[in-house]
C-alpha positions in Angstrom: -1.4 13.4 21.1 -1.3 9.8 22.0 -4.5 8.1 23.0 -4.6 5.4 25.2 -6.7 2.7 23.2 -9.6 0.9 25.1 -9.2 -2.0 23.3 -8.2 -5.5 25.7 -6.3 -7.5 23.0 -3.4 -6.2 21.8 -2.0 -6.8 17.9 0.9 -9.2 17.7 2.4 -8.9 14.4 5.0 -10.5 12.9 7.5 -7.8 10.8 9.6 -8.4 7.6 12.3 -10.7 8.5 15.6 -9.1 6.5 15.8 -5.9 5.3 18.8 -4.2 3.8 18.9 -0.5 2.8 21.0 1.6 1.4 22.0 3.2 -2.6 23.2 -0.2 -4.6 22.0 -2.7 -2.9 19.4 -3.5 -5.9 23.3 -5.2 -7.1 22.8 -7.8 -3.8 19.4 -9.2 -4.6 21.2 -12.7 -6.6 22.9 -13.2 -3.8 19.8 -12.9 -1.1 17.9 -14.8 -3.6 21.3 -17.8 -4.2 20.3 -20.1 -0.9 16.9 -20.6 -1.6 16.9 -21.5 -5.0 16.8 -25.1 -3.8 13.4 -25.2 -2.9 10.1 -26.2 -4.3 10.8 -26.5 -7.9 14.3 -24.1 -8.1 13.0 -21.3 -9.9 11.7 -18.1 -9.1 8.9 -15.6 -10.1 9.9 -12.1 -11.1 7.0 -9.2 -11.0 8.1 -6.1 -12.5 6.3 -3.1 -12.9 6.0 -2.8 -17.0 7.1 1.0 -16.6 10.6 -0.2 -16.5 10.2 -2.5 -19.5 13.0 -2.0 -21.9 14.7 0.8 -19.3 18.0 0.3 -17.9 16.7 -1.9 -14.6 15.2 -4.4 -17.1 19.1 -5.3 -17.4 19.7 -5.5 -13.5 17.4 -7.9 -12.3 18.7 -11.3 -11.7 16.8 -13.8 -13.8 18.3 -17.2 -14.2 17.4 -19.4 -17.5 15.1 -21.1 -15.2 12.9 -18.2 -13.9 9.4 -16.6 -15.1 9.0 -12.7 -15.3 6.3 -10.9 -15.7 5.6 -7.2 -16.5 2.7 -5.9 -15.1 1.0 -2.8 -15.8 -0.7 -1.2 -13.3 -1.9 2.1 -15.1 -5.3 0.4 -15.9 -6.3 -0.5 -12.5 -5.2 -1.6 -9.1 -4.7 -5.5 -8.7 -7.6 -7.5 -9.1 -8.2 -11.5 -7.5 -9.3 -12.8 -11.0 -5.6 -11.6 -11.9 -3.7 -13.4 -9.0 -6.0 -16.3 -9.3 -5.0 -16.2 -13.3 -1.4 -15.5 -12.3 -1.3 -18.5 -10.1 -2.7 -21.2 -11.9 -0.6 -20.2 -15.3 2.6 -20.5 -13.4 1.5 -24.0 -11.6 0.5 -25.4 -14.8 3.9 -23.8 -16.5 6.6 -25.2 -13.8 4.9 -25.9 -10.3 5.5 -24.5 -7.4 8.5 -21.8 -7.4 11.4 -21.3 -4.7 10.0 -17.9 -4.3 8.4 -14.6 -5.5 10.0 -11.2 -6.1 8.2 -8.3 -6.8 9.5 -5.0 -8.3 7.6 -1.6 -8.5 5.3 0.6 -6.5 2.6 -0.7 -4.1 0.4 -2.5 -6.8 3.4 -4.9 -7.3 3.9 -5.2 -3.5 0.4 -6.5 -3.3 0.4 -9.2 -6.3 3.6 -10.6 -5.0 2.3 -11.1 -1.2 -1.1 -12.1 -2.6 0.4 -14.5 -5.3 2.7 -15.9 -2.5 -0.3 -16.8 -0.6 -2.2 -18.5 -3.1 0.5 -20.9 -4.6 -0.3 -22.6 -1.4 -4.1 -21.8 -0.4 -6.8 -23.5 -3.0 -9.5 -21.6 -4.5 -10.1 -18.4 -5.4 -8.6 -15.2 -3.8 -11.6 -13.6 -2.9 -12.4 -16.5 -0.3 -9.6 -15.2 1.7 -10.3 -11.4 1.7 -10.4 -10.4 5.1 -8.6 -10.8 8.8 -6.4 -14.3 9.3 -8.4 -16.9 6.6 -5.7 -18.2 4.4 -4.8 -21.5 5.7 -1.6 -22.3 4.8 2.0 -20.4 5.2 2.7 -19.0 1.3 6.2 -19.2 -0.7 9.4 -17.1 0.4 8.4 -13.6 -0.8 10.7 -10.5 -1.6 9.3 -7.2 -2.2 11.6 -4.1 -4.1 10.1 -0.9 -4.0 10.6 1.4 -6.4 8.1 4.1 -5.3 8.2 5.1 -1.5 5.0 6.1 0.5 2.3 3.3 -0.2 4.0 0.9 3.4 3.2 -1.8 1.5 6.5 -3.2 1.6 6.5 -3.4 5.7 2.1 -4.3 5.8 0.6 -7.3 6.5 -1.8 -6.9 4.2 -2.5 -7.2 0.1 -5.2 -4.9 -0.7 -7.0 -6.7 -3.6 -10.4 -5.7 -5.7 -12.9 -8.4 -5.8 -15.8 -8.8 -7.9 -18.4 -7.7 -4.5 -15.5 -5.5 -2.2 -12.1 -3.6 -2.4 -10.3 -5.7 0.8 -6.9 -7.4 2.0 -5.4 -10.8 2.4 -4.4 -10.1 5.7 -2.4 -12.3 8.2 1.2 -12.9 9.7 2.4 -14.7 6.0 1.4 -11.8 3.9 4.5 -10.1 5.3 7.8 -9.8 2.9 10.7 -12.1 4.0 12.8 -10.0 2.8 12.9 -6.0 1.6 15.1 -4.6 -0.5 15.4 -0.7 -0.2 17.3 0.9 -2.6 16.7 4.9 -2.9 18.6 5.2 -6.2 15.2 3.0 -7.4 13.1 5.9 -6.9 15.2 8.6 -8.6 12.8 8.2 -11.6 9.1 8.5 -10.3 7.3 11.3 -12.3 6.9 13.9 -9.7 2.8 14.2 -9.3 3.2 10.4 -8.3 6.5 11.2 -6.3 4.1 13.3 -4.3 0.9 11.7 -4.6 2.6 8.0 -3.0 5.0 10.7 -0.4 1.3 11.8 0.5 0.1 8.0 1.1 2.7 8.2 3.9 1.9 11.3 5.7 -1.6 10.4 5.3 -1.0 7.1 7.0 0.6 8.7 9.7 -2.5 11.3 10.2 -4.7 8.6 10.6 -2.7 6.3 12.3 -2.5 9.3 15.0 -6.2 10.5 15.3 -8.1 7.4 16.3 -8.6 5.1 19.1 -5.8 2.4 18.8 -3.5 5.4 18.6 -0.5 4.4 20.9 3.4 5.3 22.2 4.7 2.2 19.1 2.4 3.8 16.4 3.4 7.5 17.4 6.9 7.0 17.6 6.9 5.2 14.0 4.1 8.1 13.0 6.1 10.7 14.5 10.0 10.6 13.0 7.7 9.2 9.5 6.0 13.3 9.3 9.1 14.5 10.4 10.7 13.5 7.1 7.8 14.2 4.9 7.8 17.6 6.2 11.4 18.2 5.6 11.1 15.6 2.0 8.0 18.2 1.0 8.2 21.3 2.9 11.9 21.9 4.1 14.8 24.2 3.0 15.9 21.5 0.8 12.9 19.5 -0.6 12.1 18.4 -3.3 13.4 14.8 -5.1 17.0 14.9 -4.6 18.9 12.3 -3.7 18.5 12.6 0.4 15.3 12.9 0.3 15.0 9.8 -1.7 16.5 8.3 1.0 14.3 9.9 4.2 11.1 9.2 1.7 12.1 5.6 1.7 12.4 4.9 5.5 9.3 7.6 6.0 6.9 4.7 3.9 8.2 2.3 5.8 7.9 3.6 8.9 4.1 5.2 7.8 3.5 1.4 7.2 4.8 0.2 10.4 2.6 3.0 12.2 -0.5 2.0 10.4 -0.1 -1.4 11.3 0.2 -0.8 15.3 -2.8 1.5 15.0 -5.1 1.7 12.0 -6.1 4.0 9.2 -9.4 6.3 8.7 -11.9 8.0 7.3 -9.5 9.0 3.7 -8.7 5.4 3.7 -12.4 4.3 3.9 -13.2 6.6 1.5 -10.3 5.8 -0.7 -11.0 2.2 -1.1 -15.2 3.1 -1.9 -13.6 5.7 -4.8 -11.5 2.5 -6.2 -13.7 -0.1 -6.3 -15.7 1.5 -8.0 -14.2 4.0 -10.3 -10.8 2.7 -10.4 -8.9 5.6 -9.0 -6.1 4.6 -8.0 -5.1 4.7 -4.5 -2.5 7.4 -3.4 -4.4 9.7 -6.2 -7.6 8.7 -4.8 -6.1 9.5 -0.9 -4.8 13.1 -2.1 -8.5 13.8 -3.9 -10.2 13.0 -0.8 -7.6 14.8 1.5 -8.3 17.5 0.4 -11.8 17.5 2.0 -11.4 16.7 5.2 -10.6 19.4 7.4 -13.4 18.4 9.8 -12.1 15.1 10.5 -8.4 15.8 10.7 -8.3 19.9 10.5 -4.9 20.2 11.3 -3.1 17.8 9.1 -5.4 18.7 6.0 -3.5 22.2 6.4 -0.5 21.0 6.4 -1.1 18.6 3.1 -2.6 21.7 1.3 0.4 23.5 2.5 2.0 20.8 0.8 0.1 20.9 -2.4 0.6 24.9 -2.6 4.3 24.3 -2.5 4.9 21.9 -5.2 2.1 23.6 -7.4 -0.2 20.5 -7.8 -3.3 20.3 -9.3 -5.9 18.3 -7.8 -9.0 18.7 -9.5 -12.7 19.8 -8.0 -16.0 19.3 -9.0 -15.3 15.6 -10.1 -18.7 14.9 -8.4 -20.9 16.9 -10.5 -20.2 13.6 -13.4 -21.4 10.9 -11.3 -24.8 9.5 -10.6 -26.5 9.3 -7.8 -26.2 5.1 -8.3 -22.5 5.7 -8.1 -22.0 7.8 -5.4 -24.1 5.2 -3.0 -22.4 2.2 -4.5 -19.2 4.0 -3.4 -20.8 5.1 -0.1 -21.6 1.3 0.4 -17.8 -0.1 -0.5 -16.5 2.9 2.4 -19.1 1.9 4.9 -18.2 -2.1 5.2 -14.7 -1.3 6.5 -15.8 -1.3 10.0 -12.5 -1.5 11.7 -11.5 1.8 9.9 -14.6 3.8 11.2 -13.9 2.0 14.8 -10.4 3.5 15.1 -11.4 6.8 13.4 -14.9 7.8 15.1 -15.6 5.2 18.0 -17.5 2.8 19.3 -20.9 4.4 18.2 -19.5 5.0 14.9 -22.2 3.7 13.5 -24.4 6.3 14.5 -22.0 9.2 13.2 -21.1 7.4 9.6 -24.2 6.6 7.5 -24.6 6.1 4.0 -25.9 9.5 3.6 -23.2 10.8 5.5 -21.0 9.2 3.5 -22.6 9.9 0.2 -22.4 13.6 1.3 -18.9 13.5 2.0 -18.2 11.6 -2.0 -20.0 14.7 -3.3 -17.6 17.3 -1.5 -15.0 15.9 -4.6 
C-alpha cells in the first residue's frame, strides 16, 4: 500500500550518471575509463575485493603501468574510516591525486570507493563527515563494479562506514557512482548462503522502503518490480542462481537501492547497523539474523523471507543472544537508537515514545 508521506520537503537526488548492463560488458570498462585518464595526476585507483585474487578476473581488469590496485579483504570486518583515511593519505603521498577510482566487489567495496572518492578532496578525517550533506567539496570521478547483487550500494548515495563512536554514511549528492558497470556473468561465482544473504538485503530494502511514512508512488514502483524479481530469483518455478536470475538479481539491487533512496529503511536496518558496530556482523548476514524476528513490525514480509529461507534450506542460527552481556546488548541498543531518521519512517513521529533502549535491547535478545 502506498502511504502518502506528511513530510513538506521533498528528496532531490541526484542518480548515477552512466550505467551499462548487460553479460560482457566487464570487457568495456578500459574504454569508459580511456577519456578521463587526463585528469588530476593520469592514473587510476583499482579496489578489488581480495576474493578474486589470483582468480581469472585478476587478469581482466584494466590496469595501466601507471595505476595502484589494491585487494581488499572484507571477511574481517565492514569498512572502517581509520582504513579510508589510511587508504587516502598512502595514495596522496605515493602519486597525488588520481584521475579516478574504480571499485570491484560486493557492497564493502562500493563503500570504500565512494568514501575514498570523497576524501581525496575533503581534509581531515572521515568520521568528521559521517552524516547528511557535510563533505565540502565534489570528490574524484568514481566507478563502482558489482560483483555481488542485493546490497544497492552501487545506485545509494550513501557510504556506510564504522567509526570509532557510530556505524553511519557519508551521505550527499557526490557519493553517487559516475558510472556503473553491471555485468551478471560477475556474480556467477558468489557462494550461495551470501548469494542469498545479499538477494535478501534487497527484498529487505524493499519491505522497509514500503512500510513507513515516506513510502510513495517513485519508491513503490522501484520496490514493487524489485520483489517481483526476488520472488521469482528465490521462490519461482525456476530459481535458484542460474544465469537469468543473475540477471533479474542484478537490476532487483539496483532498483531495491533506488527504492530505499526515495523512501527510507527501518527497524532491521536500525538494528542491523547496532549488531555491526559492535560485533562486526556483517551487514546482509546481520539483516537476515534480525529478519527473522520481526513479524510484528513487518508480519507479512517476514513470511515471505522465511518462506524463502525454508526453500533454499538455510540455516540461520538462534539463541546467539544467550553469549552476550548485558553491556553488549545496550551498547548495541544505543548504536540502533541514534538513527533517528530510520525510526521516523518506520514508526512515526512519536517514535520516540514506541522505541526505547529497553525496547530495543528486548528486541537484540529475540536473536
Amino acid at each position: 500500500m502506498v502511504v502518502t508521506p506528511t513530510q513538506t520537503t521533498h528528496k532531490n537526488f541526484k542518480g548515477v550518471e552512466k550505467t551499462v548492463f548487460g553479460r560482457g560488458s566487464f570487457s568495456q570498462l578500459d574504454e569508459i575509463l580511456a577519456p578521463h585518464r587526463v585528469e588530476n595526476e593520469g592514473y587510476f585507483v583499482f579496489l578489488v575485493d581480495n576474493y578474486f585474487k589470483g582468480k581469472a578476473l585478476e587478469g581482466q581488469v584494466p590496469v595501466h603501468a601507471e595505476d595502484l590496485t589494491y585487494y581488499i579483504s572484507v571477511e574481517e570486518h565492514e569498512p572502517t574510516t581509520d582504513q579510508i583515511d589510511q587508504l587516502r593519505d598512502e595514495i596522496l603521498a605515493k602519486k597525488g591525486l588520481p584521475s579516478g577510482v574504480v571499485g570491484i566487489g560486493g557492497g564493502s567495496i562500493m563503500d570504500i570507493a565512494k568514501a575514498l572518492s570523497l576524501m581525496l578532496t575533503n581534509e581531515g578525517s572521515s568520521t568528521l563527515y559521517q552524516g547528511l550533506n557535510l563533505i565540502k567539496k565534489p570528490g574524484i570521478y568514481h566507478v563502482g563494479v558489482p560483483t555481488i547483487s542485493g546490497t544497492g550500494a552501487e545506485v545509494s548515495m550513501t557510504a556506510v562506514l564504522t567509526g570509532p563512536v557510530k556505524k553511519l554514511g557519508l551521505k550527499c549528492e557526490w557519493t553517487v557512482f559516475n558510472q556503473i558497470v553491471l555485468d551478471p556473468e560477475l556474480i556467477a561465482s558468489v557462494p550461495r548462503n551470501w548469494w542469498f544473504y545479499t538477494g535478501m538485503d534487497t527484498y529487505i530494502h524493499c519491505i522497509e522502503s514500503e512500510n513507513g511514512r515516506m513510502n510513495n508512488a517513485y519508491s513503490h514502483a522501484y520496490a514493487e518490480q524489485s520483489m517481483k524479481l526476488c520472488r521469482e530469483v528465490y521462490l519461482g518455478p525456476n530459481s535458484g542462481q542460474t544465469p537469468e536470475n543473475d540477471d533479474k538479481l542484478m537490476v532487483a539491487s539496483m532498483m531495491g537501492g533506488l527504492s530505499l533512496t526515495y523512501s527510507e529503511v527501518g527497524v532491521c536496518h536500525a538494528l542491523s547497523y547496532g549488531l555491526s558496530k559492535i560485533l562486526g556482523t556483517r551487514h546482509c548476514y546481520a539483516n537476515c539474523l534480525i529478519m527473522n524476528h520481526l513479524a510484528d513490525y513487518y508480519p507479512e514480509g517476514v513470511a515471505e523471507f522465511k518462506e524463502m529461507v525454508a526453500y533454499h534450506q538455510i540455516d540461520l542460527p538462534q539463541g546467539l543472544s544467550k553469549d552476550w552481556s548485558d553491556d553488549t546488548i545496550t551498547q548495541m541498543a544505543h548504536v540502533s537508537y541514534n538513527l533517528p531518521h530510520m525510526w521516523l519512517h518506520a514508526i512515526g513521529d512519536n517514535w520516540q515514545e514506541v522505541i526505547t533502549i529497553d525496547v530495543l535491547k528486548d528486541l537484540f535478545r529475540r536473536l
